[in-house]
SETIPA-784504 format. One record per residue (C-alpha): residue in three letters; x, y, z. Coordinates in steps of 0.001 Angstrom, whole numbers, plus 524288, in hexadecimal, padded with zeros to 5 digits. Example, Ala and Ser with C-alpha at 12.3 -4.5 7.8 and 13.67 -1.06 7.14 Angstrom:
2
Ala8300C7EE6C81E78Ser835667FBDC81BE4
***
This chain:
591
Unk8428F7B4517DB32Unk83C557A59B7DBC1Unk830057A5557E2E3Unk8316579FEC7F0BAUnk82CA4791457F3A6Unk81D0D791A57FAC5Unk81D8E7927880722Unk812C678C1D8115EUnk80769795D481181Unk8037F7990081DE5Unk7F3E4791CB82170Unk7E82D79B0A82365Unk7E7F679FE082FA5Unk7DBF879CD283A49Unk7D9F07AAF983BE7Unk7CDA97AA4983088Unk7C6AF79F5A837E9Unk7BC4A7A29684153Unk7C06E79924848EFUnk7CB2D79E2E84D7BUnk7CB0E7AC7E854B6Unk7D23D7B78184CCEUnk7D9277B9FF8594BUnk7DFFB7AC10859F9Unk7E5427ADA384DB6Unk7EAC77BB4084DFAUnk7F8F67B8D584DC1Unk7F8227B1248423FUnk7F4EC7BCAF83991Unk8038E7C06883A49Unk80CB37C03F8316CUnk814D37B1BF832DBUnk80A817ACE483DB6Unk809A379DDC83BA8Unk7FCCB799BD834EDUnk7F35F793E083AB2Unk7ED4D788A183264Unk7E10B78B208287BUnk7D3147856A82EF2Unk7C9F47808E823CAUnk7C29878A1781E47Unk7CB827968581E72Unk7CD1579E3C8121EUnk7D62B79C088074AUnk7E2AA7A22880395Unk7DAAA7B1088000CUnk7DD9F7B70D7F429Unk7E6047C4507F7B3Unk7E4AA7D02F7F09EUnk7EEA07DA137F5B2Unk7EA7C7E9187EF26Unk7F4C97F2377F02CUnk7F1D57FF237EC63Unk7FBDD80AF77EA8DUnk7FC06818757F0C4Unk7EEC2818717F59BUnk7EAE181F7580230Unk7E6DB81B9A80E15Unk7D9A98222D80C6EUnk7D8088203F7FC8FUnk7CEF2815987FD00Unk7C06C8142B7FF0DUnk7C1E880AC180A2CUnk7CB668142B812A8Unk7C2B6820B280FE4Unk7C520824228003EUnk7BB8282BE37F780Unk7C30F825CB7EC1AUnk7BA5E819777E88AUnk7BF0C80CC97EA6CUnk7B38A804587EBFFUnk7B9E07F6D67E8CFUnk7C3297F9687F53BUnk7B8017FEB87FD47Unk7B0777F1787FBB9Unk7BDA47EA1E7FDECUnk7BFF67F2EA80B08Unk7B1F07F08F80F65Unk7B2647E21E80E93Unk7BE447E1F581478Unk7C8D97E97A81BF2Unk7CD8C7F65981BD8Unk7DB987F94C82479Unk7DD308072F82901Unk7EBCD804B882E40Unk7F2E17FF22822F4Unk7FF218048C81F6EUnk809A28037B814E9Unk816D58082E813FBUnk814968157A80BFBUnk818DE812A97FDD1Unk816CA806DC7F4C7Unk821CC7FD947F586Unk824EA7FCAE8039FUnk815C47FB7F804C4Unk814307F0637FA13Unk820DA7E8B880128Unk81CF97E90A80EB4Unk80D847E3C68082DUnk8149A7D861800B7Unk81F377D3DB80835Unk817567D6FC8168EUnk8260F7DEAD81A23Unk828167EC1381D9BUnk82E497F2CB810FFUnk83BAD7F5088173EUnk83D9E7E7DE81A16Unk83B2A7E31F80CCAUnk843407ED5E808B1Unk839CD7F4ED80141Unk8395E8015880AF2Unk8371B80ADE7FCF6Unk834548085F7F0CAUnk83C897FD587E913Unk8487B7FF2D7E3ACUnk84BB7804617D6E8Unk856817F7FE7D7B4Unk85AA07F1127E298Unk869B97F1F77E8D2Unk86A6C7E3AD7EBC5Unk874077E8447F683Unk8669D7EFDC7FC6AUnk860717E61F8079FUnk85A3D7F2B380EAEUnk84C0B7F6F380F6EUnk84BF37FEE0804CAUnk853467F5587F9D0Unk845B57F4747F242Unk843477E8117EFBEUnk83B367DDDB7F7F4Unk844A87D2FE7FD19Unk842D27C4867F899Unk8418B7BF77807A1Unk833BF7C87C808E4Unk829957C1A480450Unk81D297C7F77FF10Unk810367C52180194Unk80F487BD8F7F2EDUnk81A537B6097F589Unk813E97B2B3802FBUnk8068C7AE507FC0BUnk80D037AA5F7F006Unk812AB79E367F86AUnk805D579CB4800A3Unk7FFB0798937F4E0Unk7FA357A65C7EF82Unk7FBDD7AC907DF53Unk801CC7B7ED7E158Unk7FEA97C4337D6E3Unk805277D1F97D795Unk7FD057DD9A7D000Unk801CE7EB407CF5CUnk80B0B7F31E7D5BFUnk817937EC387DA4CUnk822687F5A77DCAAUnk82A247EBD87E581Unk835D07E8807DDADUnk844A27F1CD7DB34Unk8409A7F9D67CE7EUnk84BD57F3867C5A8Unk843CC7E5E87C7EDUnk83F5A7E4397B9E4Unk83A1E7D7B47BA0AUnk8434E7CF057B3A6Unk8489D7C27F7BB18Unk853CD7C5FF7C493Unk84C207D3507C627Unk83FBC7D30C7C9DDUnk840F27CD9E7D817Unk837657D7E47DD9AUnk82E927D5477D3CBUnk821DF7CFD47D7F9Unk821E07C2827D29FUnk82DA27C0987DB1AUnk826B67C6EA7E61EUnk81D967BB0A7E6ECUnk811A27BE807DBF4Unk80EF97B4207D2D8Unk80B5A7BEED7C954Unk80D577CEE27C82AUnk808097DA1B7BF54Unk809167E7037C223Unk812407F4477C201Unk820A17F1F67C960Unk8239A7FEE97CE10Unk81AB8809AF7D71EUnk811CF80DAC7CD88Unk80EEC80D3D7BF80Unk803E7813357B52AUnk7F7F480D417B733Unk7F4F080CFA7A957Unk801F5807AA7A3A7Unk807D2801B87AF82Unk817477FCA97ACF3Unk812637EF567AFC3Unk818A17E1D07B5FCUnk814497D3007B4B7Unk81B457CA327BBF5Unk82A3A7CAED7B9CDUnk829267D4E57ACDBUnk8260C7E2E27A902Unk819FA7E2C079FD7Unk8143E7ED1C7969CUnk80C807F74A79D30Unk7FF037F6087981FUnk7F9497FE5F78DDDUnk7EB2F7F98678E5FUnk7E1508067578D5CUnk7D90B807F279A8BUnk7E42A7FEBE7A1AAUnk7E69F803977AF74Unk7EF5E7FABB7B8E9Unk7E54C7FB117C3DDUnk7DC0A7F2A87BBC5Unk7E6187E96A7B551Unk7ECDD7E4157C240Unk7DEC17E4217C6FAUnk7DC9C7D9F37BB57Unk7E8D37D2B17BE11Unk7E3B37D16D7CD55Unk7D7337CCF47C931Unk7DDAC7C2C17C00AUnk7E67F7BDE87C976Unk7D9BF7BB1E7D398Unk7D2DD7B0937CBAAUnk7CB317A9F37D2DFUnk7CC8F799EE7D527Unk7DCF379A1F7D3FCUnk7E4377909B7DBFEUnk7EC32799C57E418Unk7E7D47A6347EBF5Unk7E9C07B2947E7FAUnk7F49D7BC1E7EC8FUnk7F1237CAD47E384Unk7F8AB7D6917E532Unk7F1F67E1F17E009Unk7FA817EE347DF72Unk7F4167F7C77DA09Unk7F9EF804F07D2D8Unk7EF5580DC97D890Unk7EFC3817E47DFB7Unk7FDDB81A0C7DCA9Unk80106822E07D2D3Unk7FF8A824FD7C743Unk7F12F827C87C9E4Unk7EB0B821D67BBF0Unk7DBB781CBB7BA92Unk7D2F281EED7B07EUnk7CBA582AEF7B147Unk7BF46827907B410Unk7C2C7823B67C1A7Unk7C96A831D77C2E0Unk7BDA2836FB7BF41Unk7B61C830B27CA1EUnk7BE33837947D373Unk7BB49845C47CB32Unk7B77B84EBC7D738Unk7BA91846107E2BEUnk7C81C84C8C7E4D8Unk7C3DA85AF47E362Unk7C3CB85C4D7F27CUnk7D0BA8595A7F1A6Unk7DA368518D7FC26Unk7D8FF85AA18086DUnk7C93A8562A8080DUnk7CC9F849BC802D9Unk7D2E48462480EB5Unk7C80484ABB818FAUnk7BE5E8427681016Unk7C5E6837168109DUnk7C87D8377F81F64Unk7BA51839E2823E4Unk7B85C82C6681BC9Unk7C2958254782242Unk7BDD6827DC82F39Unk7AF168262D82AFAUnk7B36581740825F3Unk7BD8B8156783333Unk7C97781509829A3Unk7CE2581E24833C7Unk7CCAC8214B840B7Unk7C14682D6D84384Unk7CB24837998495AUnk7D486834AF83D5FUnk7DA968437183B4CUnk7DEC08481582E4DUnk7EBA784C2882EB2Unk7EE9E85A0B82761Unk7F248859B6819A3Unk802038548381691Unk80A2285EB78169FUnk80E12862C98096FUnk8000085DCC803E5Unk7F8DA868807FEC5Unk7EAD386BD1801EBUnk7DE2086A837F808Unk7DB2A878207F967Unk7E7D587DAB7F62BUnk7E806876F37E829Unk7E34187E757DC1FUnk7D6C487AA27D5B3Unk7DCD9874A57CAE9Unk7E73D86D5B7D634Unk7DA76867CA7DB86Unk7D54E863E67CEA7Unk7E02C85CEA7CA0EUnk7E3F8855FC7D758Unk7D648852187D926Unk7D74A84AD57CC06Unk7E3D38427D7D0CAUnk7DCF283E4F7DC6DUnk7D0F783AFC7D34BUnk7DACE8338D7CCA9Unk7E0A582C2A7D8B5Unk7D2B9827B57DEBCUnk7CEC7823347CF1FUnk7D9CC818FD7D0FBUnk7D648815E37DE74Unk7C89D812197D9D2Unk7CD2080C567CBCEUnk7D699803D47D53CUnk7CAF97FED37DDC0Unk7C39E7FAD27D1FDUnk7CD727F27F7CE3FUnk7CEBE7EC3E7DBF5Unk7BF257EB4C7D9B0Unk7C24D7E4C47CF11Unk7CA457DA257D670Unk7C01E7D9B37E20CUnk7B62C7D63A7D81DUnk7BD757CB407D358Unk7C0EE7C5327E07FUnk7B2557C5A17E322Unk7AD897C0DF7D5DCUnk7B5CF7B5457D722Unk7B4127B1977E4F2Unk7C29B7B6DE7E930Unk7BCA77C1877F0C8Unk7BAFA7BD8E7FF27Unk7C70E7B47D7FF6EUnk7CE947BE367F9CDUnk7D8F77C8C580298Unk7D7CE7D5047FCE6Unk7E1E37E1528035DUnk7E2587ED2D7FC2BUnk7EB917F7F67FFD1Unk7F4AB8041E7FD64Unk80283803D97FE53Unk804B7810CC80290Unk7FE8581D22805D7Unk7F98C827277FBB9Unk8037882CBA7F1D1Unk809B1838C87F3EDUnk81532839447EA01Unk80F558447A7E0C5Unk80DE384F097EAAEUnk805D485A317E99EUnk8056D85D217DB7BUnk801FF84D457D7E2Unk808C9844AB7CC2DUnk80407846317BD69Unk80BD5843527B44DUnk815F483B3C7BC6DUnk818DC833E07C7FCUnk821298390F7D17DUnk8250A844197CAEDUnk82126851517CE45Unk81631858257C795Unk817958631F7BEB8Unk80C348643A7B8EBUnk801238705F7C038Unk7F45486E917C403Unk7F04C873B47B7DBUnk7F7A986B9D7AFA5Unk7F26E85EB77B5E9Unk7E4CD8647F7B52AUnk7E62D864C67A68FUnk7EACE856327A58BUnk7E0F9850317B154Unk7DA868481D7A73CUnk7E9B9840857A734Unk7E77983BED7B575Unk7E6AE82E197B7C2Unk7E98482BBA7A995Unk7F642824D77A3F9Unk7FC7F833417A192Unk7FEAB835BD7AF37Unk8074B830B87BA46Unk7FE5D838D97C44DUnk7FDBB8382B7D3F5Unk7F6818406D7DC80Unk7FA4984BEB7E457Unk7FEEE848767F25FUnk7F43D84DAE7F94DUnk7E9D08444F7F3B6Unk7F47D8398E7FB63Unk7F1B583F10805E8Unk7E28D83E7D805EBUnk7E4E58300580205Unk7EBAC82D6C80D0BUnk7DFF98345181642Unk7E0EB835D182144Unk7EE608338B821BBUnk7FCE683AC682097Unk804F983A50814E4Unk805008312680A36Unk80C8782827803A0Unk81A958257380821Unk8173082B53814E6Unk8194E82603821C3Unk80C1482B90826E2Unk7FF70822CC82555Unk7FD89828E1819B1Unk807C982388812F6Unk80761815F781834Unk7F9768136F81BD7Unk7EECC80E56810B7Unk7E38E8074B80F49Unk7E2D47F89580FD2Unk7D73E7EFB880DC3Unk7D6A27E0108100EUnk7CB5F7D81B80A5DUnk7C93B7CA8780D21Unk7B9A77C6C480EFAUnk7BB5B7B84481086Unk7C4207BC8081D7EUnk7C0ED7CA1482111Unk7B3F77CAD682935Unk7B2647D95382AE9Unk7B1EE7E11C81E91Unk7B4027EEF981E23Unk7BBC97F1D8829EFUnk7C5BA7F88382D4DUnk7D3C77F32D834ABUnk7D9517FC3D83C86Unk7E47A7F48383EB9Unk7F2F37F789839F6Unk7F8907F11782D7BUnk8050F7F4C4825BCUnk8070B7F0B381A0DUnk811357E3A481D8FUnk806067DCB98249FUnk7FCEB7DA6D81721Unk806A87D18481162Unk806F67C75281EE9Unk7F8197C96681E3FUnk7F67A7C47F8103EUnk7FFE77B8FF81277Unk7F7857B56981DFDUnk7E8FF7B5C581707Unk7F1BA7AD5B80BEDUnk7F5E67A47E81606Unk8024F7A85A81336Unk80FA17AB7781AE6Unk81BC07B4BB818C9Unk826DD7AB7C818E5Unk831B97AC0E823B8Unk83CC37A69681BA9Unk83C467A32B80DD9Unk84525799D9805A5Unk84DE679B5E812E7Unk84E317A92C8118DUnk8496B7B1CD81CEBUnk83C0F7B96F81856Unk83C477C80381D60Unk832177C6E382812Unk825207CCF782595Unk821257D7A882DE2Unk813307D94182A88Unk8094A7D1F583442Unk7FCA97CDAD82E8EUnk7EEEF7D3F983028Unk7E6E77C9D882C05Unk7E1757C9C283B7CUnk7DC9A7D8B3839A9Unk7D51D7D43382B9AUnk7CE327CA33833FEUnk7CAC17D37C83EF1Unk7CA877E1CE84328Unk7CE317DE7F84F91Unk7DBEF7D77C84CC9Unk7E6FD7DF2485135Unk7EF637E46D846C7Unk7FB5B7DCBC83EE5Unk804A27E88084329Unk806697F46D84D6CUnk8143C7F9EE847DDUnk818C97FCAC83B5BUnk82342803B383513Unk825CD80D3682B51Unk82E9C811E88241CUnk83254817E781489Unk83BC982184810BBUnk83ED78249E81DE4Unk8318E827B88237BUnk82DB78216E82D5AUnk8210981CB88366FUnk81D458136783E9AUnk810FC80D6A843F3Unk81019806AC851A0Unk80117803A785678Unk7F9D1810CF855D7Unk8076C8183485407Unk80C1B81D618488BUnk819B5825E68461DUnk81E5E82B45838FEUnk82A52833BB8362DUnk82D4183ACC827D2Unk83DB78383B824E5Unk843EB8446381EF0Unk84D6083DEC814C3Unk85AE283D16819AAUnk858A4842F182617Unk85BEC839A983430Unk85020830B483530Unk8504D834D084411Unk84CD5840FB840DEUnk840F783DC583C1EUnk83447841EB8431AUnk82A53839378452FUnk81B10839E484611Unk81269832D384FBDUnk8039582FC384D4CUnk7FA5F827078555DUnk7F1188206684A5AUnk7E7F981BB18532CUnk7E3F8827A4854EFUnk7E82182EBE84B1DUnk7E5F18274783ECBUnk7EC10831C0834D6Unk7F8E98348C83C90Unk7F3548418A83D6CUnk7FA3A8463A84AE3Unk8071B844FA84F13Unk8081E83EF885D77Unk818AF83E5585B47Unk81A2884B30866D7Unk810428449786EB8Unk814058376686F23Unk8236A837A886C8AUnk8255A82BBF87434Unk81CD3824D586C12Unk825838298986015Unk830F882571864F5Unk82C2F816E286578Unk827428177E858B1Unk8345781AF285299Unk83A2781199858BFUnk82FC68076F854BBUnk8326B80C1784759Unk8421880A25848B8Unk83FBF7FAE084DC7Unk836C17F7DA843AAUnk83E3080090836BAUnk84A397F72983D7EUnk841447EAC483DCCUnk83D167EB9882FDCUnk845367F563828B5Unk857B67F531824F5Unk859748000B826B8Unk84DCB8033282EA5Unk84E1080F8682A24Unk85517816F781E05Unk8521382200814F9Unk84A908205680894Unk852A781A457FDECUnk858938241E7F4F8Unk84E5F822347E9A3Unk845238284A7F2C8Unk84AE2833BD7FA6DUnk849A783EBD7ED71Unk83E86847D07F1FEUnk835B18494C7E4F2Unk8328C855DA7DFCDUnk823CE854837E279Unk826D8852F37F0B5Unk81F9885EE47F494Unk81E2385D8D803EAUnk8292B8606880B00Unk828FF856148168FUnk8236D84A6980E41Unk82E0783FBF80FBAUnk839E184251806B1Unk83B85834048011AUnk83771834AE7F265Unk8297D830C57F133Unk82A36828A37E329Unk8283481B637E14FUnk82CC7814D17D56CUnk825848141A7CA00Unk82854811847BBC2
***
């Protein structure tokens, strides 16, 4: 694919000056709002540093009430901005195309995961492969002038992509970066990652003490010099938290008795923080354990040791992760990047769930047959390069405190995560929390605004998809600007939800049963931030318009607007041990 001619960058908007009220200018932070022209004196083009993170909770880090350390994010949060109403689209590729190409995943036909090979006959939402008339968010800076680098985890592109020209038009450099390196597929060993660079398959490294965290980290850093003609566009996607779990053991060991209480206490801990730091509201309830989960005090001792040890494992990463994002802060601020730099970190999806009660050890999405005992007598293996290890389910669900479900669930627990912006040059009130709704197509209009940049409407005479993300630049600049959005839909593998103001209705598809059978929740956020109470008896009016919000907009953005999950996803796997989870297969692709 030839890279598309520049295109006129949009000018800085007035909306930075204090000259101009933030109230004048509101309706230029929208997506395709004309710009207004720069006054002398406004800020460069910022350096943007989009952090993607994988399978992390909602509640697993510092900032958003975490025990597990993360003290690198914590001075990032409390310098800038913390959102407590983010959400994502419940699994990592519809999540990662509706943050690049500012699109909701079934229009850019990327509704699942992407395609093992594409039927070119396939123009639906669930074909698998990003179309060439949706722009991402490099491409969009890329021609405002930016140098666009991709790190990490792309998983974006049909599986039979192997690089080579004619076949690799999914790839990133085609995608707009100037430059990739990274793992192409939904996860990888962190020690000897089946690597990419640019358009070719390279060796996977066999350096001793290598980890992957640390070497994109490097390639980040590398990529920011300071002094370079052109701003910088980074996108960081990191490995961690998604399994395999693997960190050297000395940050396991730092974590050595924290998770003897177990998940049931884990949960109450984290919630009294949340409320104590306003992450959530002060009559936030904690809804009952998921059904299926199984309580703390039911497991055997040696259950309890062994579990406790894979979440040691999971919050070692978390913190090895931050250091390396310390790592990059300290750069930006040793070279005087810092302030003028846009820094968003995120998570793509809600906590993991995949490996039930029982956890992964020796494999990935495969069920395990090895006892307590057994995996008591190879601990020491944990986080090492001899296992493919994930937790057990119910440490998801403390991630996701105070929240229902986890990953791949309609509930906020699936979809909602933690999201930080940084920006000290522009952001005047560190340390707060926004309290306004964002999903996860506004953050790619919002970047191409603080770039002064613009999703085309047409493009070498070609009609661009529209974008339907809005930009919240306006709530960065003030806690009183009303949100970017009020509805958004939601939909994968036939489960559904929908959000309208303070309104929020889900409903779990049986597979292969009539969607209007279906029975559909109804929560108030507002006032009841963990969807702990039902209102759908009390308010069935209320319901009613809700589903038929959720038709209009599943028609708006979605052909067909709604379908079942793609046959590569509808085999129940043998580890699914709770009987009304959803039924669509919970794997994502791997190596």
């Amino acid at each position: 694919m030839n890279r598309p001619a520049k295109q006129q960058a949009n000018r800085w908007p007035r909306s930075l000056t204090a000259a101009r009220p933030l109230a004048a200018i509101m309706g230029l932070a929208m997506a395709g709002a004309a710009p207004a022209a720069a006054p002398t004196g406004a800020p460069a083009q910022p350096n943007i540093v989009l952090i993607v993170l994988d399978d992390v909770g909602f509640s697993d880090l510092g900032p958003f009430g975490s025990e597990i350390r993360t003290p690198n994010l914590d001075a990032l949060a409390a310098r800038g901005l913390r959102y407590n109403r983010f959400d994502t689209k419940a699994v990592c590729t519809p999540t990662r195309a509706a943050l690049l190409t500012g699109r909701n995943p079934q229009t850019v036909r990327m509704a699942d995961l992407p395609a093992n090979k594409v039927d070119p006959a396939d123009m639906t939402r669930d074909r698998g492969e990003l179309p060439d008339n949706a722009q991402t968010i490099a491409q969009v800076l890329s021609n405002a002038g930016y140098a666009t680098s991709g790190f990490g985890k792309w998983h974006l592109a049909p599986e039979d992509q192997d690089g080579s020209a004619g076949h690799n038009g999914s790839w990133p450099l085609q995608r707009g970066f100037d430059q990739f390196y990274g793992f192409f597929l939904g996860w990888t060993d962190q020690y000897h990652p089946k690597l990419i660079e640019g358009n070719k398959r390279i060796t996977s490294p066999e350096t001793p003490g290598y980890h992957f965290s640390n070497d994109i980290t490097d390639h980040a850093i590398a990529a920011l010099k300071p002094g370079q003609a052109k701003p910088q566009f980074v996108y960081l996607a990191y490995g961690a938290g998604h399994a395999p779990i693997q960190v050297p053991r000395p940050y396991i060991d730092a974590y050595r008795d924290t998770y003897a209480k177990g998940w049931d206490a884990l949960r109450v801990e984290r919630l009294a923080r949340m409320k104590a730091m306003g992450i959530v509201p002060a009559n936030t309830a904690l809804p009952p354990r998921n059904p299926g989960d199984r309580a703390w005090a039911d497991l055997t001792p040696t259950e309890q040791q062994v579990y406790a040890r894979f979440m040691a494992t999971y919050a070692g990463f978390l913190t090895h992760t931050d250091e390396q994002i310390g790592r990059l802060i300290a750069h930006l601020k040793a070279t005087g990047q810092y302030d003028n730099t846009v820094i968003m970190v995120m998570s793509d999806n809600g906590a993991a769930s995949e490996a039930g009660q029982r956890g992964s050890f020796e494999r990935l999405y495969a069920p395990n047959k090895l006892s307590a005992e057994q995996m008591l007598a190879r601990i020491d293996e944990l986080g090492t390069d001899k296992t493919e290890s994930e937790y057990q389910r119910p440490w998801a669900m403390a991630g996701v405190t105070p929240l229902r479900r986890y990953k791949l669930w309609p509930y906020l627990g699936g979809i909602r995560t933690p999201l930080i912006v940084s920006w000290p040059k522009v952001i005047k009130d560190g340390g707060a929390i926004r309290h306004q709704y964002v999903d996860v197509v506004d953050l790619a209009p919002t970047l191409a605004q603080v770039g002064h940049a613009q999703f085309p409407k047409t493009l070498h005479g070609v009609a661009e998809i529209p974008v339907a993300g809005r930009s919240i630049l306006p709530t960065m600049l003030s806690a009183g600007a009303p949100a970017a959005r009020s509805v958004q839909y939601f939909e994968l593998r036939g489960n559904r939800a929908i959000t309208q103001g303070p309104w929020r209705a889900v409903t779990i598809h049986k597979q292969g049963s009539d969607f209007a059978a279906d029975k559909w929740a109804l929560f108030n956020t507002d006032k009841d931030f963990s969807e702990s109470t039902d209102l759908s008896a009390q308010y069935p009016a209320k319901l009613e318009e809700l589903k038929k919000l959720w038709w209009s907009e599943a028609r708006r953005y979605s052909t067909p607007a709604l379908a079942e999950a793609p046959e590569r996803f509808r085999t129940r796997e043998q580890f699914d041990d709770s009987a009304d989870r959803p039924d669509a297969r919970m794997k994502e692709a791997g190596q």
